[in-house]
C-alpha positions in Angstrom: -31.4 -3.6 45.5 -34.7 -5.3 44.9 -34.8 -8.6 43.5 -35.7 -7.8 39.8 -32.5 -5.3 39.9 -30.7 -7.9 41.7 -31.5 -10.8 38.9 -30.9 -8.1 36.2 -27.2 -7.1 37.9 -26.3 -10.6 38.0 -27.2 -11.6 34.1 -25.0 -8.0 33.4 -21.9 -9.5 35.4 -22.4 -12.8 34.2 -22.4 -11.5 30.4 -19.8 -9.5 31.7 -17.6 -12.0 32.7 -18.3 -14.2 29.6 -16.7 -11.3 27.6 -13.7 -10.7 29.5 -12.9 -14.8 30.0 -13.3 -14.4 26.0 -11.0 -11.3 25.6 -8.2 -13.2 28.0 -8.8 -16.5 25.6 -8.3 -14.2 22.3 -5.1 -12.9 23.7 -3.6 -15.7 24.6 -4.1 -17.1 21.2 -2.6 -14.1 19.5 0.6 -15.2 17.1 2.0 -12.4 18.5 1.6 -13.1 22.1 2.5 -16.5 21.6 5.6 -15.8 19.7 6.9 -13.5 22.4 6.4 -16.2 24.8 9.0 -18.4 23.0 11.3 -15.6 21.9 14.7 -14.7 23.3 14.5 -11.3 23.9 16.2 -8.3 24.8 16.6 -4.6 25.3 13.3 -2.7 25.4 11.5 -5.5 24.1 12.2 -7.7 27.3 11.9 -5.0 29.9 8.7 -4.2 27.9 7.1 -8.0 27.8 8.6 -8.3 31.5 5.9 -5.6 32.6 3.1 -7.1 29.9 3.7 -10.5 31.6 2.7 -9.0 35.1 0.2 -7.4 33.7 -1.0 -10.8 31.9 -0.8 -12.6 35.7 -2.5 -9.8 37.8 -5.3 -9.7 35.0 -5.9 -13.4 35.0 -5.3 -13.3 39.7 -8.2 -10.0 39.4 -10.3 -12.3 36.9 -10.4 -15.1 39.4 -11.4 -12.9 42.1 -14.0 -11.1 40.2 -15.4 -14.8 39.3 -15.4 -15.6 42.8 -17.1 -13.0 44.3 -19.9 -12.9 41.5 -20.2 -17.0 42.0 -20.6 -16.5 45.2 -23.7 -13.9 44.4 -25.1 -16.2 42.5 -25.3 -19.0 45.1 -27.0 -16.0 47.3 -29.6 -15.6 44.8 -30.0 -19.7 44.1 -30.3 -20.0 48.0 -34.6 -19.1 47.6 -36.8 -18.3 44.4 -37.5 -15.3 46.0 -34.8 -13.8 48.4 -35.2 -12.0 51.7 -34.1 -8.6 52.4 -30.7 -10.1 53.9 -29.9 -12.1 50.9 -31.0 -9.1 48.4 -28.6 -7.1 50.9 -25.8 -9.4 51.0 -25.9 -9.7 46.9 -26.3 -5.9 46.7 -23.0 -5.7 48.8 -21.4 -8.3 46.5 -22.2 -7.0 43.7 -21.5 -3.1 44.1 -19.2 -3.2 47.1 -15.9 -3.4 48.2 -16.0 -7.6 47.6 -12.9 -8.1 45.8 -9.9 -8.7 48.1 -6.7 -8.1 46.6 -4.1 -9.9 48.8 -1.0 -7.5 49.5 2.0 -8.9 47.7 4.7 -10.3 49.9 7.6 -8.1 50.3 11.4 -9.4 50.0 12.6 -10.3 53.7 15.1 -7.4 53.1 12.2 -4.7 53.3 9.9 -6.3 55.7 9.1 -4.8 59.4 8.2 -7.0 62.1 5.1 -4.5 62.8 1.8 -4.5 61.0 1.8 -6.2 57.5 0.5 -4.5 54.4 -3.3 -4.4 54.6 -5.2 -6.3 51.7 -6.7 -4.2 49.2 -11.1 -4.1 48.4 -11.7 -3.4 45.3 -15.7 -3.2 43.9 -16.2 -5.2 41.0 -16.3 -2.1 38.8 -13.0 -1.1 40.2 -11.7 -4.5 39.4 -13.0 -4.9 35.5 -10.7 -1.3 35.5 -7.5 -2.8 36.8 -8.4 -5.4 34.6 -8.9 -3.1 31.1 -6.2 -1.2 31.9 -3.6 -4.4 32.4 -5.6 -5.7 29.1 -5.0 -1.8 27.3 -0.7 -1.9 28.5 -0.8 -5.7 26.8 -1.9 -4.6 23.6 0.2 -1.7 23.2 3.4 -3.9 23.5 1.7 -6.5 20.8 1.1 -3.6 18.8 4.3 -1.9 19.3 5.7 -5.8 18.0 3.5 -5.8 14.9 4.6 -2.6 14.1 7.7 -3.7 13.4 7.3 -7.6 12.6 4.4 -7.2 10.6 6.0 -5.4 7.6 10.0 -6.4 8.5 10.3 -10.4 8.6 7.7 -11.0 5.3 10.8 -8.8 3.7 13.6 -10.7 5.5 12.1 -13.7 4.4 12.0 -12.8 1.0 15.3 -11.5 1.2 16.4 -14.9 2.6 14.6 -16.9 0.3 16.1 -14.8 -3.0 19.7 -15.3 -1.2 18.9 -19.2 -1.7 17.6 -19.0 -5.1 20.7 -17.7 -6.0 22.6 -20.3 -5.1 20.6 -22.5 -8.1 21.2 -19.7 -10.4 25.0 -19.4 -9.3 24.9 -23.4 -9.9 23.5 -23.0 -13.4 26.7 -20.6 -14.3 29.1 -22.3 -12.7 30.1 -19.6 -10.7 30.7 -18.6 -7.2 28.8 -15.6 -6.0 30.2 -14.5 -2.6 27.1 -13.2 -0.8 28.2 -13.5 2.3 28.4 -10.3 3.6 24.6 -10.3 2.2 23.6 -13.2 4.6 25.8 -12.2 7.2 23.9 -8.7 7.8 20.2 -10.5 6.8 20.9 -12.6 10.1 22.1 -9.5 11.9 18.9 -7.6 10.6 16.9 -10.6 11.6 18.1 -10.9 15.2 17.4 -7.2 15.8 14.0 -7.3 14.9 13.3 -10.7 15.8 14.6 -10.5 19.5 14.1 -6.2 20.5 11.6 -5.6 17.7 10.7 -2.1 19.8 14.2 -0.9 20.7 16.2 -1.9 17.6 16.6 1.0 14.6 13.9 1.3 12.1 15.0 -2.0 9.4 13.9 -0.8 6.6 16.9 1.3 5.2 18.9 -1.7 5.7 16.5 -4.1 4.1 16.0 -1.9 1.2 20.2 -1.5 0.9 20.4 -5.7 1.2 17.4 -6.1 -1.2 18.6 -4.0 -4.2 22.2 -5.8 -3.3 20.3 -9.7 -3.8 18.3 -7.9 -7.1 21.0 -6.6 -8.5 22.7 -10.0 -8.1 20.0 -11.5 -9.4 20.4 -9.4 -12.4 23.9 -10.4 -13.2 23.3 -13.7 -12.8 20.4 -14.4 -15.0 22.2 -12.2 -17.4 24.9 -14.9 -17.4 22.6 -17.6 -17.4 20.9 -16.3 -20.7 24.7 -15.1 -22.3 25.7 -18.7 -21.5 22.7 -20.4 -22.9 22.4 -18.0 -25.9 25.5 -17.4 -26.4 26.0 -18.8 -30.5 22.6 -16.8 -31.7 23.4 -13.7 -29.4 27.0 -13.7 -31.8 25.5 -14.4 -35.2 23.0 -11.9 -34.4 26.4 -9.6 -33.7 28.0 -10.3 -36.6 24.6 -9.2 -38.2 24.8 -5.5 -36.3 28.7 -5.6 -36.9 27.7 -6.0 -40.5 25.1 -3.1 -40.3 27.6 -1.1 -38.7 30.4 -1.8 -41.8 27.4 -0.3 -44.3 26.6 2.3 -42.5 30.0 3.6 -42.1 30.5 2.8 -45.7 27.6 5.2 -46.0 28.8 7.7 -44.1 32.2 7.3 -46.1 30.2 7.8 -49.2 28.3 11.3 -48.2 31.8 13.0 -46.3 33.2 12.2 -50.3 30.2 13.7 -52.0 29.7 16.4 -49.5 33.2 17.7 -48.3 33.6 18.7 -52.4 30.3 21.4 -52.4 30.5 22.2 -48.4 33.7 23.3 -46.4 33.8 20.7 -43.8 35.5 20.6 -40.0 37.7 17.8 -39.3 35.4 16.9 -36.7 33.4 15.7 -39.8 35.0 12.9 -40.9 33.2 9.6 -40.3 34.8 7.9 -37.4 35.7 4.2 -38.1 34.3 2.4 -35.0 34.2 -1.3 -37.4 37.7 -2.0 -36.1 36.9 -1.8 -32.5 33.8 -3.8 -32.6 35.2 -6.3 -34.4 38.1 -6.4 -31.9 36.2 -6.5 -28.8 34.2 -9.6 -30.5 37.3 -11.5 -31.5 38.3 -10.6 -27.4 34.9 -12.1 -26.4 35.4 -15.2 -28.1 38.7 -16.1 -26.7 37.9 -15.0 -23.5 38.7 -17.1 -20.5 36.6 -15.0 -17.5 33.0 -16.8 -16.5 30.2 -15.6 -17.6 29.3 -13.4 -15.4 32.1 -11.3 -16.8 31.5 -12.0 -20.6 27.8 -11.6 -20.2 28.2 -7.8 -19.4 31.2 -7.7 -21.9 28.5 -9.0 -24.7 25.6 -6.8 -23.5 28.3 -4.0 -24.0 29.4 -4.9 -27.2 25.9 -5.0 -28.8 25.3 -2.0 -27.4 28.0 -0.3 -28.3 27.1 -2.1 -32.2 23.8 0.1 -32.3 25.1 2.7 -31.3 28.1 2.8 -33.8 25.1 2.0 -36.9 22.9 4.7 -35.3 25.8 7.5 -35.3 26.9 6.4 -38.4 23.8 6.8 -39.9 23.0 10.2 -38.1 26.8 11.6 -39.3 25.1 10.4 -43.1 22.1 12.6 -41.9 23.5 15.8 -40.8 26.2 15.8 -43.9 23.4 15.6 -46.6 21.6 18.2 -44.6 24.4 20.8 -44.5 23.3 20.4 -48.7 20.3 21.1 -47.7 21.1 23.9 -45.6 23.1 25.8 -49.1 20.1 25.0 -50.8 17.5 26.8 -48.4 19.9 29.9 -48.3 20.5 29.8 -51.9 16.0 30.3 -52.3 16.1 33.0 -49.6 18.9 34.9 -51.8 16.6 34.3 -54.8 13.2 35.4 -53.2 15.2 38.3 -51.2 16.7 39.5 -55.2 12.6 38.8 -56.4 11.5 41.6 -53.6 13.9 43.7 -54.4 13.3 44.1 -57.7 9.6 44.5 -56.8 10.3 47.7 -54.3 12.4 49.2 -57.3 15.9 48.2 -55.2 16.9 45.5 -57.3 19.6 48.5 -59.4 21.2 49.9 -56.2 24.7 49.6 -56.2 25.5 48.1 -52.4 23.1 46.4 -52.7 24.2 44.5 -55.8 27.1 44.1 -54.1 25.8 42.2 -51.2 23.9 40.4 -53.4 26.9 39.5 -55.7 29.0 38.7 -52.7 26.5 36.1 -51.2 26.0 34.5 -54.6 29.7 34.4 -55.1 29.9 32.4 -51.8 26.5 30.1 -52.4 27.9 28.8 -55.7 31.5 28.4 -55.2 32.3 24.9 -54.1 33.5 24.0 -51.6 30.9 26.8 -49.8 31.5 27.9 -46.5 28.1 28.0 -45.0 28.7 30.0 -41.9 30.0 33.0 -44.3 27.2 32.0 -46.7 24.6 32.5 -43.9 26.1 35.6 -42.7 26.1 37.1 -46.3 22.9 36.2 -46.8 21.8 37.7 -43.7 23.4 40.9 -44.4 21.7 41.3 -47.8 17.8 40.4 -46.3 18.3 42.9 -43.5 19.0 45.5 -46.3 16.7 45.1 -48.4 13.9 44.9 -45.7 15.5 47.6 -44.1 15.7 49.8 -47.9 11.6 48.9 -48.5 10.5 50.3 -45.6 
């Protein structure tokens, strides 16, 4: 090796060595790393941080040695501005030879001979920077194996955990105990398995999605009692109001089964269904009621449901009756522009068919009128005369 190639060797290994004493420093600061190094662990995870923590200690043993052997270069070169052929020689072997001595590791007394002892190992420097990458590469898989897991899992436990306290306030506010013990019992369980075998434990997220929709549906019910609790006088009056809403529209309803059932023949199924008495029932229930409040909130939100929806079929019953009138209406025009055509095409003096037509009229403008014979009638009499002007 010359001397220019020699100086130029040396500033690689040095810059060289700068980056790997920086890689070593950046993973011994990694959260990751240095949470594992206070954890409990167990399982996979410990057999797996076992190996990464050899690898950590042979990395750092094969960094010293590399340092060592390239300090000791660079005292070769520092011994004259311009080296001999020896010293270019001795930092050539240095620098690209066998240099690096890995000391054997001692055996356990039970598996040692009394004969030769295990030869050290040489190792170039290239050879050593390998070990070195790959110890470094074996690390980071196991840190990245952690994150994996801890990365998206504990921000959600400690959500989970911090929504299991706030319910505790909100439990407070109703008066209420919540028993969400069996909630906290398997967020701790979930939390040890990923906290202490984060690679071996099943995948949490199932079970944090099962305990999360179990705190939000809490959550739910209890805010839903805080606001039935607090609201509780206007939420009522503003019942009475849709009670009230309901007693018209039934009135309503009532009022168009009278006017109808006299013109249309009606099922029984027809008759406006009281649902006045119930609500009022269930409100006078409500208001006596002795259960907390997380019982009578979802007792009220029931009961004003169930009050719309009594006003809304009430009203839609008023609907459908007034529209069976207009139903006898529309087949009473198609009878009148089906007797216009015939009369047009010369038909309108056949004798079945004045017959057909008599019979459908006889059924339009009788009262009560049964629409479904009405409709069939009608039917009857348009299919002949289309049929007869063809």
């Amino acid at each position: 090796m010359s001397r220019e190639g020699a100086d130029y060797e040396l500033r690689a290994r040095a810059e060289e060595r700068d980056r790997i004493s920086g890689d070593l420093l950046d993973l011994d600061a990694h959260n990751t790393y240095q949470l594992l190094k206070g954890a409990t662990l167990r399982g996979a995870t410990a057999s797996r941080w076992a190996a990464a923590q050899a690898s950590v200690a042979a990395m750092w043993a094969l960094y010293d040695l590399y340092r060592a052997v390239l300090r000791q270069a660079e005292e070769v070169r520092a011994r004259r501005g311009k080296p001999g052929t020896a010293e270019l020689a001795e930092i050539t072997a240095l620098l690209t030879g066998p240099s690096v001595v890995l000391k054997a590791a001692a055996k356990p007394v039970e598996q040692r001979t009394l004969g030769e002892a295990e030869p050290d190992e040489l190792l170039t420097l290239d050879q050593t920077v390998a070990r070195m990458d790959a110890a470094f590469g074996e690390i980071a898989k196991t840190l990245q194996d952690v994150d994996a897991v801890w990365n998206p899992a504990l921000p959600r436990i400690e959500r989970a955990e911090a929504s299991a306290q706030a319910l505790a306030t909100l439990t407070a506010e109703v008066g209420e105990r919540l028993d969400l013990s069996a909630v906290e019992s398997d967020l701790a369980r979930v939390r040890a398995q990923v906290v202490e075998d984060p690679i071996g434990c099943a995948p949490p997220g199932p079970e944090l999605d099962r305990l999360t929709k179990l705190l939000d549906a809490s959550r739910a019910d209890l805010e839903r009692a805080v606001r039935a609790k607090r609201d509780y006088t206007a939420r009522r009056d503003r019942l009475l109001a849709a009670i009230d809403t309901v007693r018209q529209a039934e009135a309503e309803a009532r009022m168009a089964h009278g006017q109808v059932v006299v013109k249309i023949v009606l099922p029984p199924s027809a008759v406006p269904r009281n649902r006045l008495q119930d609500l009022l029932a269930h409100l006078a229930g409500l208001d006596a009621a002795t259960e907390g409040w997380l019982t009578r909130a979802a007792r009220l939100d029931a009961l004003e449901k169930a009050a719309a929806e009594a006003a809304d079929k009430a009203r839609a019953g008023t609907r459908a009756l007034f529209g069976l009138i207009g139903r006898r209406d529309e087949l009473r025009g198609r009878l009148t522009a089906t007797q216009a055509k015939a009369a047009r095409v010369g038909l309108a003096e056949n004798t079945e068919f004045t017959r057909l037509y008599e019979r459908a009229r006889q059924i339009l403008w009788s009262a009560p009128c049964d629409l479904r014979q009405a409709s069939t009638a009608v039917d009857l009499y348009q299919n002949a005369i289309h049929g007869g002007s063809r």
